[in-house]
C-alpha positions as CSV (number, residue, x, y, z in Angstrom):
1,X,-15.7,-32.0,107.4
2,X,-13.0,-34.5,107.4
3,X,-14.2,-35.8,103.8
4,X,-13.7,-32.5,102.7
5,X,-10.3,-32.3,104.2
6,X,-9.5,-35.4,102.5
7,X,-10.8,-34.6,99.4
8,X,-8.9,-31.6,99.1
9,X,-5.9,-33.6,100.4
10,X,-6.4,-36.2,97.2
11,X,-7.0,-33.6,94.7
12,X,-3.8,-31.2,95.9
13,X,-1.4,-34.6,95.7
14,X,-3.1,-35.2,92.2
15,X,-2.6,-31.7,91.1
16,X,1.0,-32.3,92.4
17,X,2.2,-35.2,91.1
18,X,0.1,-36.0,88.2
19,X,-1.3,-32.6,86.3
20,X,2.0,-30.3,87.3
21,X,4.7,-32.7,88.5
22,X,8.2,-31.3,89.1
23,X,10.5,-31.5,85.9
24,X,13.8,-30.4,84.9
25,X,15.1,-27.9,82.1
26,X,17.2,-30.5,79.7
27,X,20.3,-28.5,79.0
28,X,22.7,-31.9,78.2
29,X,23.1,-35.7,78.5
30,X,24.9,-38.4,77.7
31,X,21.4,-39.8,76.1
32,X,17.7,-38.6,76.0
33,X,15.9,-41.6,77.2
34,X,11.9,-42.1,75.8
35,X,9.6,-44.5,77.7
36,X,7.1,-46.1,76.2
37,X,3.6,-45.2,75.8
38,X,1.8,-42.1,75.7
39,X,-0.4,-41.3,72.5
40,X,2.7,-40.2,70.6
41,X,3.7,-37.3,72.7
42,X,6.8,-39.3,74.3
43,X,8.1,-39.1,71.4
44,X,7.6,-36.3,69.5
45,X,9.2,-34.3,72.2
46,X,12.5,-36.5,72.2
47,X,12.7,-35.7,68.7
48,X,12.8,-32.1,69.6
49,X,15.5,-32.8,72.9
50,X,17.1,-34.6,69.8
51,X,17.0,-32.1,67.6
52,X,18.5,-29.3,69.7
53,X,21.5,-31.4,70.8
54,X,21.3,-32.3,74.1
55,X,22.5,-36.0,73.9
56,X,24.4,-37.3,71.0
57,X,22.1,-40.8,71.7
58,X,18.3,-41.2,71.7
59,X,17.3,-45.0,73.9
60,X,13.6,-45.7,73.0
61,X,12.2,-48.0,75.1
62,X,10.0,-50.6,72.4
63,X,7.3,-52.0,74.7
64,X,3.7,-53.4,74.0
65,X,3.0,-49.7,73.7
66,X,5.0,-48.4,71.2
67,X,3.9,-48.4,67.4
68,X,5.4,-51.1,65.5
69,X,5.8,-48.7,62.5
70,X,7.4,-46.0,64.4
71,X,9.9,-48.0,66.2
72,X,11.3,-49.9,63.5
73,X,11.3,-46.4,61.5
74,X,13.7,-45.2,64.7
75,X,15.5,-48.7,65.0
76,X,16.1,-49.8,62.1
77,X,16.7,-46.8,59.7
78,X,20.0,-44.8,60.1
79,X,18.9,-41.2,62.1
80,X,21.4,-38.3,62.7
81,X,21.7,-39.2,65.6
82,X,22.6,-42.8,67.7
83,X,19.7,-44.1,68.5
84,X,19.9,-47.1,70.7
85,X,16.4,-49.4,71.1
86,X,15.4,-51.7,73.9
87,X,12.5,-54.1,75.2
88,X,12.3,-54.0,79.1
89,X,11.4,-57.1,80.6
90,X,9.2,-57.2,82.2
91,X,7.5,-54.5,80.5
92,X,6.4,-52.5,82.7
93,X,8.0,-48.5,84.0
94,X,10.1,-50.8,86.3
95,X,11.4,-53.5,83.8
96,X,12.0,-49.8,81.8
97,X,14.2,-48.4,84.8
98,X,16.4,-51.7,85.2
99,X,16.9,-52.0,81.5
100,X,18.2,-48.0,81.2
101,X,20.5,-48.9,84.6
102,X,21.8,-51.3,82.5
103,X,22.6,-50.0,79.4
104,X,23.5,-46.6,80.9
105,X,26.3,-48.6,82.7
106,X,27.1,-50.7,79.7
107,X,27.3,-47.7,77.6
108,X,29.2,-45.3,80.2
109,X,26.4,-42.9,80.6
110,X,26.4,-40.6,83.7
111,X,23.6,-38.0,83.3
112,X,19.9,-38.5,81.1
113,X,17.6,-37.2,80.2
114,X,14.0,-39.3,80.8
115,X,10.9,-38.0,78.4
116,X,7.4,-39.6,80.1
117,X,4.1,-37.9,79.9
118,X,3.4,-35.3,82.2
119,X,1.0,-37.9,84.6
120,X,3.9,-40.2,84.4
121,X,6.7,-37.6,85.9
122,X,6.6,-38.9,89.5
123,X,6.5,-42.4,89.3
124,X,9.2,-42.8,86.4
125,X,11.2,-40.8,88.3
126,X,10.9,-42.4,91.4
127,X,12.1,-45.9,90.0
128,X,14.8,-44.5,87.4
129,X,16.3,-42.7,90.3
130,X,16.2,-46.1,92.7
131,X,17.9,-48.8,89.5
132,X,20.3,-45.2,88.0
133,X,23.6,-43.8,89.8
134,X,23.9,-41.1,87.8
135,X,21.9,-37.6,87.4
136,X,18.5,-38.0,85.8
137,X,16.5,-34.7,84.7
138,X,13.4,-35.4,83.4
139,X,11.1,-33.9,81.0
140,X,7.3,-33.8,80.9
141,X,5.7,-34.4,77.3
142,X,2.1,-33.1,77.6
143,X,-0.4,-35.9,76.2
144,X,-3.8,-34.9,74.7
145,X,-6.1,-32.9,77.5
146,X,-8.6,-35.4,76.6
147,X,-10.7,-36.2,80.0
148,X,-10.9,-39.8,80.3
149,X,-7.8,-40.3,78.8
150,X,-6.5,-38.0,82.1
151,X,-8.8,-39.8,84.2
152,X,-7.6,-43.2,83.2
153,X,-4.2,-42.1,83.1
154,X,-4.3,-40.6,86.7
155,X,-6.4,-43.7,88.6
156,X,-3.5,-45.9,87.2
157,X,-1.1,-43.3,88.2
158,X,-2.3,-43.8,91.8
159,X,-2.6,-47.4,91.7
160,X,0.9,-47.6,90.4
161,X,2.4,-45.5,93.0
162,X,1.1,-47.4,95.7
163,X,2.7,-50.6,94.3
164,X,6.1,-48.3,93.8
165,X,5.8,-47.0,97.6
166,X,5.3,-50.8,98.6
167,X,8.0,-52.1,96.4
168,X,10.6,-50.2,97.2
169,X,13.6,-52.0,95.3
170,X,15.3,-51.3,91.7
């Protein structure tokens, strides 16, 4: 019985902070923020924030992850809109958070938006809202439904959030 309990216990928390974390409505921002990673979705969805005109600046954070091709397409071609690029050291969701604190306050910004996958919500969250003053709402960009890429996604999920609930500076 108590395996059961705890089972159910696991797969409620997973449920909860990985498959349907809790995410804001991005109305406006001083800047839509995209981490890196994800299989593209990241992304394509802060092209659409973008698009609508909820920040006047897109910050795209260039890590191991990110296609070569697509960020220098983003950085280093003029867009209609600012678009700001930067490579968190160390790179890592952490490195990420510090970096934004510190461009957010070198660039006067008050209020982000932060696009992450959907199994990604909780964590990035948790650290952008430790190293960020201001108001962050964040936005869930739903990756492929492809199992093991979930299942890889969400045992380093849990892994990482340990480490985050351990570590608990900026």
């Amino acid at each position: 019985m108590p395996v059961v309990v705890a089972g159910t216990l696991f797969l409620a928390a997973t449920a909860r902070f990985f498959v349907w974390p809790s995410t804001n409505d991005a109305d406006r921002a001083d800047a839509v923020v995209v981490l890196d990673g994800g299989a593209g979705e990241r992304l394509d969805k802060a092209r659409a924030l973008m698009a609508r005109g909820v920040a006047p600046t897109l910050a795209v954070s260039t890590g191991r992850e990110m296609d070569a091709d697509e960020a220098r397409d983003l950085c280093d071609t003029r867009q209609q809109f600012e678009v700001v690029c930067f490579t968190p050291r160390p790179d890592s969701t952490r490195g990420e958070a510090r970096a934004l604190a510190r461009l957010a306050r070198d660039e006067g910004w008050n209020d982000v938006v932060l696009v992450t996958s959907t199994y990604h919500v909780t964590r990035a969250r948790m650290l952008l809202e430790r190293c960020f003053d201001g108001r962050v709402d964040v936005v869930a960009a739903s990756p492929p439904r492809w199992p093991l890429h979930w299942a890889g996604a969400v045992v380093h999920e849990w892994a990482a959030m340990v480490e985050t609930a351990l570590r608990r500076n900026c």
